[in-house]
N, C-alpha and C positions, 0 to 999 in steps of 0.2 A: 153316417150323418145324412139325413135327408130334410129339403126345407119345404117347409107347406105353406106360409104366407111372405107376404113383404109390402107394409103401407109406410108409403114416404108424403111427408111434408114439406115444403119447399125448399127442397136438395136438391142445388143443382139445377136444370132445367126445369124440372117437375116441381108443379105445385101441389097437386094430390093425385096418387097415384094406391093400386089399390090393388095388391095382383096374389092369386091363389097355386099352389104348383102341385102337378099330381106326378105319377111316376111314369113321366111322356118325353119324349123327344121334343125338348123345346124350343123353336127357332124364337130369335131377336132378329128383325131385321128393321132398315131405315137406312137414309144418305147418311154418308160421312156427316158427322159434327151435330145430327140431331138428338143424342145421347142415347144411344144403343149399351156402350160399355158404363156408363153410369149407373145402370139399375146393378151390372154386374160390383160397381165401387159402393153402394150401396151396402148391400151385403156385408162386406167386408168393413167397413165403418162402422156399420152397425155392430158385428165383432172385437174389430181389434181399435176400433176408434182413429184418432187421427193419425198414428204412423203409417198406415195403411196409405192416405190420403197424397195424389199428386202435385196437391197444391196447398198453400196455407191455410188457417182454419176460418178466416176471412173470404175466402172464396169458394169454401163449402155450400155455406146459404145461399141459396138463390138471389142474385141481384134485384129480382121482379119483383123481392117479396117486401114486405114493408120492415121499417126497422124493430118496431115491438113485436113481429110475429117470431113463433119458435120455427126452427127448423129439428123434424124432427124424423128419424127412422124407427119401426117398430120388425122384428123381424123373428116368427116360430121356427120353432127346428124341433126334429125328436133326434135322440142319441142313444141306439140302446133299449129302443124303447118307453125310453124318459122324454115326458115334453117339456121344451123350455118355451120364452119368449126374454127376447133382451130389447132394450128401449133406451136410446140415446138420442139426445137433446143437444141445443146449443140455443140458450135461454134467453127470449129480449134482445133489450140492443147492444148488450155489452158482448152477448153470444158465450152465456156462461156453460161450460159441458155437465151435464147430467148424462146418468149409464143404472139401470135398473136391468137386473136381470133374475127372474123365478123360473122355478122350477116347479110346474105344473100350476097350483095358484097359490103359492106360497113366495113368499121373497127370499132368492137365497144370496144374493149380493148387491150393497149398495156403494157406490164410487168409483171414481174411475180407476185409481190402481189397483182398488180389491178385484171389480169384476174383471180386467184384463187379466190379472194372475187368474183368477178362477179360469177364465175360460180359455187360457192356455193349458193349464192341466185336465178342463174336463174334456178338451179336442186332442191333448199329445201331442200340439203343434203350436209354434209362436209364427206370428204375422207370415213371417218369409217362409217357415214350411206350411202353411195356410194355402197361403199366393201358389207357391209350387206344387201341392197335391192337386188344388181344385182349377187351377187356371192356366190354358194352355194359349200361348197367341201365337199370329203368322210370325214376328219378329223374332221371339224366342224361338221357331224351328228355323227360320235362317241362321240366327246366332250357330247354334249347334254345327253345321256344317262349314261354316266359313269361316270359324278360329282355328285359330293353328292347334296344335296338337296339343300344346302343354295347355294352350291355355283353356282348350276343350275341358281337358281333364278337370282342370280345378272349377270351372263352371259346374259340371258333370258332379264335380262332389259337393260344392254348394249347395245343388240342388238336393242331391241326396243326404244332405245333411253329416258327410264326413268330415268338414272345414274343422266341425265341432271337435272332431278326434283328435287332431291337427293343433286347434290349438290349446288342448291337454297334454299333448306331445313336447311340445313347444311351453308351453307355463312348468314340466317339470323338468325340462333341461332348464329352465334361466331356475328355478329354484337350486337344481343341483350346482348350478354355477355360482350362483349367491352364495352356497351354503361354503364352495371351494373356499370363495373370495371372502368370506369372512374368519374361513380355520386359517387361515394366509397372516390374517390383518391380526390374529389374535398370537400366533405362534410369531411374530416379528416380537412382542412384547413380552415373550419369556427369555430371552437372552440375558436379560438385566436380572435374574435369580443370582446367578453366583455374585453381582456386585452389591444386592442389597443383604445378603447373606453377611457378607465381609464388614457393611457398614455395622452393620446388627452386636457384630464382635466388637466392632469399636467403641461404640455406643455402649455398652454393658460395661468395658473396663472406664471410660469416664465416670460414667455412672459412681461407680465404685469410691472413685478418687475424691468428686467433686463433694462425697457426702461426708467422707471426714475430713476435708477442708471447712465443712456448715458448719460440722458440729465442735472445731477449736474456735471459728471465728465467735459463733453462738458465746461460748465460754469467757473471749475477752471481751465482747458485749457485756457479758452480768456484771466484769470485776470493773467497768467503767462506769455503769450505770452506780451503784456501790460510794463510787467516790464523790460525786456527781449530788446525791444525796447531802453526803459531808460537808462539801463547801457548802452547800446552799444555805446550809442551817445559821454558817458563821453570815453569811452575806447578807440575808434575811434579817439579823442581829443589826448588823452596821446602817442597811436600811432605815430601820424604824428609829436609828439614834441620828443620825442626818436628817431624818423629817422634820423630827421634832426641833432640832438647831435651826433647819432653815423657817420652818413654820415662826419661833421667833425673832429670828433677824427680819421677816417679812412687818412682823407685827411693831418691834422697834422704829423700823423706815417708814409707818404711817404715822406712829405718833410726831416724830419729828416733823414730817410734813403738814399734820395738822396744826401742831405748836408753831411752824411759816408763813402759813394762810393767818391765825388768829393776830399775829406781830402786824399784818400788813393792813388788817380791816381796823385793829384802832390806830392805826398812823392815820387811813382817810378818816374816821370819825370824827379826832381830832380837828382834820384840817377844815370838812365840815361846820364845825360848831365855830371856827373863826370868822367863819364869812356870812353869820346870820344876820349882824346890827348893819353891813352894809347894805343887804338884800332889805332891810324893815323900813329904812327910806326911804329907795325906788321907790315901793311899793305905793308910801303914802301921795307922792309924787301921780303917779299913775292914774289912779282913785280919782283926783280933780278933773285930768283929760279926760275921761270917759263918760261921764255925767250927761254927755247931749245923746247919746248914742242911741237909748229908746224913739225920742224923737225923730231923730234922722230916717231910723227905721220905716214909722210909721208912712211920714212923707213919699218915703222907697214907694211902701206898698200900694198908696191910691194913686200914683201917677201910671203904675203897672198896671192897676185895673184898667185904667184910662183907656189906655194905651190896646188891652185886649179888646175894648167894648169895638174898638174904631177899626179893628183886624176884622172882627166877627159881621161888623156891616159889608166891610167891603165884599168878602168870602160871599154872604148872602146875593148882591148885585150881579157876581158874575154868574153865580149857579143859577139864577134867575134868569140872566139872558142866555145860557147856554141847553135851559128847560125849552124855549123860544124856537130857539133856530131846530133841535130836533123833533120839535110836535112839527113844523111846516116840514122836514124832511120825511117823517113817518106820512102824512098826509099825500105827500107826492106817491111814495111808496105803491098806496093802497089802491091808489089812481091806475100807475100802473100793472099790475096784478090781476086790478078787477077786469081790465083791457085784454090781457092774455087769456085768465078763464073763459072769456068769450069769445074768441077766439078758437082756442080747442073745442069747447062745446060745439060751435057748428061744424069744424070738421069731423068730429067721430060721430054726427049727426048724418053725415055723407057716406057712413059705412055700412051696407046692409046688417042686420041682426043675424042673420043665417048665415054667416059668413064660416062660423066656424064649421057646420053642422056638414054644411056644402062641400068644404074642405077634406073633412075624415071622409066622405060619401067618395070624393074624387080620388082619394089617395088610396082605399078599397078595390077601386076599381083598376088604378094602374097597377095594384100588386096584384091583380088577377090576369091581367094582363100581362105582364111581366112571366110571369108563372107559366103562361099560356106558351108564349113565345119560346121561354128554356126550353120546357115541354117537347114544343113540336120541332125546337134545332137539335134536340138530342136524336130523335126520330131519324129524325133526316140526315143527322150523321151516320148516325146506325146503317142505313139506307146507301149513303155514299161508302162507307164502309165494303160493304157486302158486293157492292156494285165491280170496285177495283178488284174485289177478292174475284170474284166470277170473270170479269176480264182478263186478268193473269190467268186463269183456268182455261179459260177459251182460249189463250193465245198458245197458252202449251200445246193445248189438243190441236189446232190449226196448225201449227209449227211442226210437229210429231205425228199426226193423225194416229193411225191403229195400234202403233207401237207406245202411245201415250201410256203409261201407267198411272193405275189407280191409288191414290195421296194415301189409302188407308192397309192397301194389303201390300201396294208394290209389285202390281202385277199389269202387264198389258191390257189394252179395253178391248182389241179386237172385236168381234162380232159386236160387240156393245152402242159403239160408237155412235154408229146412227142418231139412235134414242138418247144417249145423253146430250149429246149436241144439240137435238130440238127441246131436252126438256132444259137445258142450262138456257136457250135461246130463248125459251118464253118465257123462264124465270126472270131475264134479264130484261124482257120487254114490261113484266109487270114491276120492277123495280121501278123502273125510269117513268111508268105511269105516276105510283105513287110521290117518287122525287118531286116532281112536276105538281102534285097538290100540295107537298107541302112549302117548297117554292112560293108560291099563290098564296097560302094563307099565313107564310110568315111576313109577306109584304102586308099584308091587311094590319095582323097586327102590331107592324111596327110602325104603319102612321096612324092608329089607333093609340100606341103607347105615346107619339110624340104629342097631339095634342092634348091628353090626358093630361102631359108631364107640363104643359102651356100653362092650361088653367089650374093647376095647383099650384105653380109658381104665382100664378098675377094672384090669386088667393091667400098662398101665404106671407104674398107681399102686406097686403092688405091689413094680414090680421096682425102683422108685425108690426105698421103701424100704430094699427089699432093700440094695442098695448102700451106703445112706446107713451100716446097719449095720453090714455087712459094716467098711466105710472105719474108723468108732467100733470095732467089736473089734479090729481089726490097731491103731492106738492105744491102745488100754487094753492090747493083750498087750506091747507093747512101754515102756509105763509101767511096767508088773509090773516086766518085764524092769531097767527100770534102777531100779527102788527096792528091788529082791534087791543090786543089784549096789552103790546108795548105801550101803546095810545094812552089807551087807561092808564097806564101807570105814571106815564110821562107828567098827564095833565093833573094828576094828583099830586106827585111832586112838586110840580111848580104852585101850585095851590098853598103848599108846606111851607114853602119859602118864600113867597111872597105875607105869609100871615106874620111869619117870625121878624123879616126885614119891616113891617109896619108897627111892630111889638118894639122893635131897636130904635131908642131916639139918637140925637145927635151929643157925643158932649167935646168937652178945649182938652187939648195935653201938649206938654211943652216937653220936648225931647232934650233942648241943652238943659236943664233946669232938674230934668231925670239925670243925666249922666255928671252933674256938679254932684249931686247930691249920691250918686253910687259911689265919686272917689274919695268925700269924707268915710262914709261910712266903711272904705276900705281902711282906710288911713287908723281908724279910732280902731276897729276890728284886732290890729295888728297891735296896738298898746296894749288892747282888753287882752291877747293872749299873754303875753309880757306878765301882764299884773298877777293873772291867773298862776304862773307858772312862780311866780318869788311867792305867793299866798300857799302855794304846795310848799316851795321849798321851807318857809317858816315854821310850817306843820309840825318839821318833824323834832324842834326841839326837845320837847321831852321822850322822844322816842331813843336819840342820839345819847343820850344824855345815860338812858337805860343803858343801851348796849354796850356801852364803855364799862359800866360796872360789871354784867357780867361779863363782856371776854377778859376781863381782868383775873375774874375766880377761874374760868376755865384754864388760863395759862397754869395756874398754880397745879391743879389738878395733871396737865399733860406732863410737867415737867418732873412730879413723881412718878407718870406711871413710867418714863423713858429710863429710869433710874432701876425701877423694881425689874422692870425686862432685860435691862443688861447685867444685871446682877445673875438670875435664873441662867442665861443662854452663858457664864460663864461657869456655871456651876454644871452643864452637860460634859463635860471632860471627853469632846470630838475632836478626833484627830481625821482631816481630813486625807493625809499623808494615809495613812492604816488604812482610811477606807478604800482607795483606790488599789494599793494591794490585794486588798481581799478583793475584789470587785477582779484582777487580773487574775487572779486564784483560779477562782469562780467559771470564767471565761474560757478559761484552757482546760479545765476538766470539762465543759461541755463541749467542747470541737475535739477532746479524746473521745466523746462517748457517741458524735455525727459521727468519726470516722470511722467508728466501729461498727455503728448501725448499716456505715452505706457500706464496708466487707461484708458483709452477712447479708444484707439484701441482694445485691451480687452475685454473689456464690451459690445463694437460694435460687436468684434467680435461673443461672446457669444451668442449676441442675433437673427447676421442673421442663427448661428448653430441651435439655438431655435425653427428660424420662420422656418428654411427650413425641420427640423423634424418635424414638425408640420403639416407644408404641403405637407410632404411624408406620416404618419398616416391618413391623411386624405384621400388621395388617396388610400393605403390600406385599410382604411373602404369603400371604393367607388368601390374597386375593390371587394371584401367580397359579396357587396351587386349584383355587376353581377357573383362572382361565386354560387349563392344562385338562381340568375336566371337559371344559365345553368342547375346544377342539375335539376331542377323542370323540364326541356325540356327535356335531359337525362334519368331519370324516366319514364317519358308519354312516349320518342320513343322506350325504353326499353319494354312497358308492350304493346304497339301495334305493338314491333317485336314478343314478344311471343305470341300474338293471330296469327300472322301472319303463322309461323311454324306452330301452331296446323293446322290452315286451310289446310295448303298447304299437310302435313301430311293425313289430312283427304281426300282430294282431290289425293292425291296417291294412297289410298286406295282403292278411287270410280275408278279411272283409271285403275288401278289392276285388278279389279272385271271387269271392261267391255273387256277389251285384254284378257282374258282369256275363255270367252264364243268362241269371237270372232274367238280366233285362232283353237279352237278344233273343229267348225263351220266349216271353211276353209278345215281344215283335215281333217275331218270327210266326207266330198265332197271327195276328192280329192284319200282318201285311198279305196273308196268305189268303184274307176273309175279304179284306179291300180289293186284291188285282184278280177275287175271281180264280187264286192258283196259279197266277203267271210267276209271282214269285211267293216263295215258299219258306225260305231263309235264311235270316240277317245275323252277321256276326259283330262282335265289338273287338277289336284287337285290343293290344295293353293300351295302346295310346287311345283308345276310346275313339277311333277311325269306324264310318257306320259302314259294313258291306253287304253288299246284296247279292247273295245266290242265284245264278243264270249262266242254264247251261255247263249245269256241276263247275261249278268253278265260280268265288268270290272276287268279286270288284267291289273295287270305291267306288260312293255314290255320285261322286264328281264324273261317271261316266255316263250315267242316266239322263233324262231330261227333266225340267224345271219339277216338272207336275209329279215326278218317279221319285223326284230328293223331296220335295216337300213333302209326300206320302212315308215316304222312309222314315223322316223327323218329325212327322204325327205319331207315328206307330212307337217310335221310343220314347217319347212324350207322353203316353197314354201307359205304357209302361210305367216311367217312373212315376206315374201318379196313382196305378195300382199299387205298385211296393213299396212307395210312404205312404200310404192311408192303409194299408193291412199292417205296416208297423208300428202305427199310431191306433192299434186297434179298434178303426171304420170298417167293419166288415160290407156293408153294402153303402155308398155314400152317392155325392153326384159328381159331373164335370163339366165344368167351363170351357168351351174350344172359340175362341177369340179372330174370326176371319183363316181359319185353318182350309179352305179350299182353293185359295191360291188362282193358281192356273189351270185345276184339272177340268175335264171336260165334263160333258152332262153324264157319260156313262160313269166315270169313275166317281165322281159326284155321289150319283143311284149307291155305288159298291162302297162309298164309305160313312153314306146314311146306314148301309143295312147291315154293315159293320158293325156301325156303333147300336144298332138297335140291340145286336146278338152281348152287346156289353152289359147289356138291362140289369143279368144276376149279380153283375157286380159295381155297375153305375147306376141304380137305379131311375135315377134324373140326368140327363145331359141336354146341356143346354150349346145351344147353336148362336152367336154370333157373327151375322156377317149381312153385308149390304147387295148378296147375291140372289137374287128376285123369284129364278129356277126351283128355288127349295119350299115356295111356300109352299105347296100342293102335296110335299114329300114327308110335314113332318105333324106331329100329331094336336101338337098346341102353337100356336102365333101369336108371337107382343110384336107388335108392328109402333114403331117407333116415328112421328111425325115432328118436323120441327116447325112451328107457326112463326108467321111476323114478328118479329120484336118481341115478344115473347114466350110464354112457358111451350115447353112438348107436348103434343098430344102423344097419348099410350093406348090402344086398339087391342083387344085381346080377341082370337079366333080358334076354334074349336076345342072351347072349354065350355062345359055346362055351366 
């Protein structure tokens, strides 16, 4: 795999950045913290996207950069021969991921989980063997030497990607163990054969039994039903001869009762027609009293009129003076009203017109200022920030001097020291310059925001007034408005009544003279009902006189028919003694033929209970005999999972054995090209112990010094990233070395530049990270990494056409 471009968009420190890679020794150099190993995460994001990523997908984007901008990596590679380019995004301000990736100028995948699958299978490698083939750091070769043994080892295979065999190993022992634990759980449940076997026999001889108990009870069912029949027919008979008996005794007991009612209506008829000649007397009696009664009437009626005309004046005089007093109260009203709207008018006269215009202009101007202010305290945090951070730095170095170690590799400053002391010293001088202006001009603008914040208060005081009266005169004009309009009405009302009260004359009315004359006219009222009611009762002589004749015919008529009906209802020859026999008959052959139905429903029932337990045991025997199947399957997959683990076990072991020549092979080259020959080499023991050749004889690297162990755990390092990328078949690819110089000095330095150049046939790109200053001059291309004030990195590229 080799890569030939990489442009970033505000990733991270870098706002654009823009870099071409040819087949060279390429140093990255720059201080701590001005993203050196960023362009390296870069890469790798562009790749494998955010699990790669050491921080959340919120702190990818550049903070510098604005919220609608993309952040975006664009990054070529050949493989083989084949050109790609893959293009990842993180969209707007929601920071949405886009991922395009073609293959020459064609699109061969779009999405983020399609292209990650894709381009895990078109490299051979997912994220973590990515990381391990192409990227080597100071930390990871201390790791390697300072774990204990075991736990070397499993690092050791992580990297190499044996974990994976591991937990192949491991998924078919717990399958084999599942497959035990479930022949276990299914063979507990065949015990219970010989006792549903046994039920199954008992079950069959009920069976047996229960069915020719059905088919006798069946049988006395028929000969009940049969009889059941027979009576009904006689009882049905006696029915319809009881109907008929009672239908007439029904009919005899109305005639009588109406033959009782007609005896009793001409007894009062009778007594009626005796008491007419008294009532014709009253009557004429009556007749002379009432004779004034028209009169008296009329009298009533005009002293009532009287009496209203003299209501209706008075009514008129009060509405009159009460139209009076509310025209002078309306009047007063308008008086004061008209006092207030003048009033308001000369104050909102006192309000400039520009008041509001003035107002948005000043309230502009404090949110710019305002803005200004956030602005320049952020700075100056930033600033105070960086200041403590470079204090504590210097106070290490001061405290420790030469033996101070470097925050990034972990290594002493020695010879260094001088120069960083003077340049952390002037940095820290032009810090506290800057603090100091923005000190100064946050004071400016915070008594600039205070009186801003004056005059838009006394402003929006004003114009809140303003308002308030404005709202108060449209109410008072509109008060006017309808007390002009009350006015009018008022004066026109009294106008009404004053024309009507002059239309009203005056007339006499005597109220004892009305109430004499209302209590004749009760008094005669009371006769005139009286007379009324004997003139009805007279009425009805010839009516009385009728009805006597006929209830006379109709008695004659009821008291034959009561004769003809008793005569009929004895000629039915019912014996109600007989019926009730038969009716007990009846009765008892239908609760022989309930008791017969409910043995035979029973018995039925019984038996389908029978057949269907029968045919559930049988199905649990049938079920018995395929769980007897499974186990036997279960068992076989069982004892050919556990051959399977032994293999694969044993095949670890032969794998184990071969990586291990292999890698000390590698190193053993490779340390031999770096000391110049001094050591020649390096063994791996079982426990993956790194030793070094001196003086025919192996030693642990815990006997060498700093710069001999860290050289040691490059060299196996660089191993294990030739023999994953030759098994991910990258025949020539590049590598990442991540502050890999450590401690060594300038000669050894020289011997493992020209080490790595001699790697060219099979790294053809290697790239250099580290903030060690000695190597610019040494390597063929330079990204010189700056970090600016408060803002993005500058990126400087050196001996590239």
């Amino acid at each position: 795999m080799r890569l030939h471009s990489l442009k970033i968009r505000n990733y991270r420190v870098f706002q654009k950045v823009d870099l071409e890679f040819g087949d060279d020794v390429i140093g990255i150099i720059g201080n701590n913290g001005a993203g050196k190993s960023s362009i390296v995460e870069a890469v790798a994001w562009a790749l494998y996207g955010q699990q790669t990523a050491r921080s959340g997908k919120d702190e990818i984007k550049s903070s510098f950069a604005d919220a609608a901008d993309n952040c975006e990596v664009i990054l070529n590679f050949s493989i083989n021969g084949e050109d790609y380019q893959i293009v990842r995004r993180l969209v707007g301000k929601g920071e949405r991921p886009e991922v395009q990736l073609y293959r020459g100028e064609a699109s061969d995948s779009v999405g983020v989980n399609e292209t990650q699958q894709y381009i895990k299978e078109l490299l051979g490698l997912d994220w973590k063997g990515f990381l391990t083939s192409f990227l080597a750091r100071q930390q990871e070769l201390n790791t390697l030497s300072d774990l204990q043994p075991a736990r070397r080892r499993d690092h050791l295979a992580g990297m190499l990607g044996i974990e994976k065999l591991d937990k192949v190993i491991s998924r078919v022992k717990e399958d084999a163990k599942l497959d035990r634990e479930k022949a276990e759980l299914l063979a507990s449940q065949l015990a219970e054969g010989d006792q549903i076997e046994g039920r199954i026999a008992e079950l069959t001889r009920k069976n047996t039994e229960l069915g020719r108990i059905v088919t006798k009870l069946k049988e006395q069912k028929k000969q009940a039903e049969a009889e059941v029949r027979k009576v009904t027919e006689q009882y049905t008979n006696f029915q319809k001869a009881r109907s008929e008996w009672s239908q007439l005794t029904a009919r005899i007991e109305a005639a009588e009762k109406s033959r009782y009612e007609l005896y009793r209506q001409e007894k009062n008829l009778h007594q009626e027609a005796d008491n007419f000649e008294t009532q014709a007397v009253e009557a004429d009696r009556l007749k002379l009293k009432v004779v004034e009664l028209p009169l008296l009437r009329k009298q009533q009626d005009n002293l009532k009129a009287a009496r209203s005309h003299l209501e209706l004046r008075r009514q008129l005089t009060a509405q009159s003076n009460d139209l009076d007093s509310e025209c002078a109260q309306i009047q007063s009203s308008l008086v004061s009203v008209e006092t207030e709207i003048n009033q308001i008018t000369e104050e909102l006269s006192r309000i400039p017109a520009t008041a509001k215009e003035k107002s948005v202009q000043l309230q502009r101007k404090l949110e710019e200022t305002r803005e200004q202010y956030s602005r320049c305290r952020g700075e100056k945090e930033a600033l105070t920030a960086q200041i403590t951070k470079l204090n504590k730095q210097m106070g290490q170095i001061a405290q420790f001097g030469p033996d101070s170690v470097c925050d990034r590799c972990l290594r002493p400053l020695g010879d260094d020291l001088p120069a960083i002391k003077k340049h952390l010293t002037d940095e820290m001088t032009q810090l506290h310059q800057q603090e100091s202006v923005f000190v100064s001009k946050l004071d400016v603008l915070k008594t600039k925001g205070t009186n801003l914040k004056e005059e838009v208060a006394q402003l929006d005081k004003s114009l809140t007034r303003q308002g308030e009266l404005q709202i108060k005169q449209e109410s008072m004009l509109k008060q006017k408005d309808s007390l002009h309009q009350r006015q009018v009405d008022v004066e026109k009302r009294l106008s009404d009544v004053r024309h009507r009260l002059e239309q009203t004359s005056p007339v006499e009315f005597d109220e004892e003279k009305l109430k004499q004359i209302v209590e004749q006219i009760a008094s005669l009222e009371k006769a005139e009902a009286s007379l009324n009611q004997l003139l009805g009762s007279l009425a009805r002589r010839p009516t009385v006189k009728q009805e006597l004749i006929e209830i006379s015919s109709r008695l004659v008529d009821i008291n034959a028919e009561v004769s003809s009906l008793t005569k009929e209802r004895e000629d039915l020859d019912f014996s109600e003694k007989e019926f009730e026999s038969c009716r007990h008959g009846f009765d008892e052959a239908q609760g022989k033929l309930e008791t017969a139905r409910k043995e035979y429903v029973a018995a039925s029932t019984e038996l389908e209970v029978t057949a269907k337990e029968l045919e559930t045991q049988l199905e649990r025997l049938e079920n018995l005999n395929k769980i007897r199947e499974q186990v036997d399957e279960l068992r076989t997959s069982q004892y050919y999972e556990q051959k399977l683990s032994v293999l694969f076990g044993e095949f670890r072991e032969h794998l184990v054995s071969r990586i291990r020549p292999t890698l000390a092979d590698i190193s053993s080259r490779l340390i031999a090209e770096m000391t110049d020959g001094r050591y020649s080499m390096v063994e791996l023991d079982e426990k993956y112990n790194l030793r070094l050749l001196d003086a025919n004889q192996y030693f642990g690297i815990n006997r060498f010094s700093g710069g001999e162990k860290d050289l040691a755990n490059l060299c196996l390092r660089l191993a294990i990233s030739l023999a994953l990328t030759e098994s991910a078949g990258l025949s020539r690819s590049f590598i990442i070395l991540d502050e890999v110089f450590g401690s060594q000095d300038t000669h050894r330095k020289e011997l493992i530049l020209n080490a790595l150049r001699n790697l060219k046939q099979r790294f053809s790109q290697i790239f250099l990270i580290t903030h060690v200053e000695d190597i610019r001059d040494q390597v063929e291309t330079l990204i010189e990494v700056t970090a600016q004030n408060n803002s993005w990195s500058r990126v400087e590229i050196y001996g590239q056409n």
